[in-house]
N, C-alpha and C positions, 0 to 999 in steps of 0.2 A: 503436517499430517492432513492438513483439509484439504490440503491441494490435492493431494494424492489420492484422497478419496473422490475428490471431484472426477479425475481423470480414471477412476477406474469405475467412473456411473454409480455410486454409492448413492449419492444425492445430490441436492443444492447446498450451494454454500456461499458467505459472503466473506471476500475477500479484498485489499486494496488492489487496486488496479496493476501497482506495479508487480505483484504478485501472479499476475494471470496473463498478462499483458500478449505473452508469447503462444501461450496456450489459445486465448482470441483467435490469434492471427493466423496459429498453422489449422484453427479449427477441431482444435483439440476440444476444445470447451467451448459453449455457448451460451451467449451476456443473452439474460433472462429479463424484461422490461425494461430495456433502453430507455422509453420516453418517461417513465417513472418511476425514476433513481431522485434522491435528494441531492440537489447540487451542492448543499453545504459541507463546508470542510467539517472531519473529523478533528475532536483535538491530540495532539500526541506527546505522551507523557514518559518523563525521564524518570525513574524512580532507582534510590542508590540511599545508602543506610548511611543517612547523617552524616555531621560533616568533621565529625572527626579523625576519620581515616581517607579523606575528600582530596585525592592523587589530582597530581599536573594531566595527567595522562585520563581522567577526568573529567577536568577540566576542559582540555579542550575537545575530547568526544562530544560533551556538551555543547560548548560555542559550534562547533562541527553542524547539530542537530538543527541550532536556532538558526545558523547560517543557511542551511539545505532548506528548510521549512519554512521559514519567516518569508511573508510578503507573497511574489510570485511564484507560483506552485505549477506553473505552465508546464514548465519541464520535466515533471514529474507526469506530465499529462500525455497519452498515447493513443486518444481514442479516434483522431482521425486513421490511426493503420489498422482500426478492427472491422471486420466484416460484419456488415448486419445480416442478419436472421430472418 
């Protein structure tokens, strides 16, 4: 829904990168203080109702998450193919 409104000039919004990514690049949207963004990672949070109904299938969407996330985050990173402003 933010995205959406971003693209239809509602306003500013903050979003993860890979969220906008595309939007950058055909110039649909425009990255607002390039040089004063915080380089620090967000944290990102699994949340799921205890562990007694706690599926295989679960399971490993979880390991999934700590595998994608954990450590090198490079890949997730796109910002050499955005255009500056």
């Amino acid at each position: 829904m933010l995205l959406e409104l971003a693209r239809a000039d509602v306003g500013v919004v903050r979003l993860a990168e890979f969220h906008v990514v595309e939007d950058l690049v055909q110039g649909r949207l425009v990255e607002l203080f390039p040089d004063h963004q915080s380089l620090d990672e967000l944290p990102l949070y699994a949340v799921y109702h205890g562990r007694r109904h706690f599926s295989r299938r679960l399971r490993v969407f979880l390991d999934f998450l700590d595998a994608s996330f954990a450590g090198d985050l490079s890949r997730w990173r796109r910002r050499r193919t955005m255009p500056r402003v």
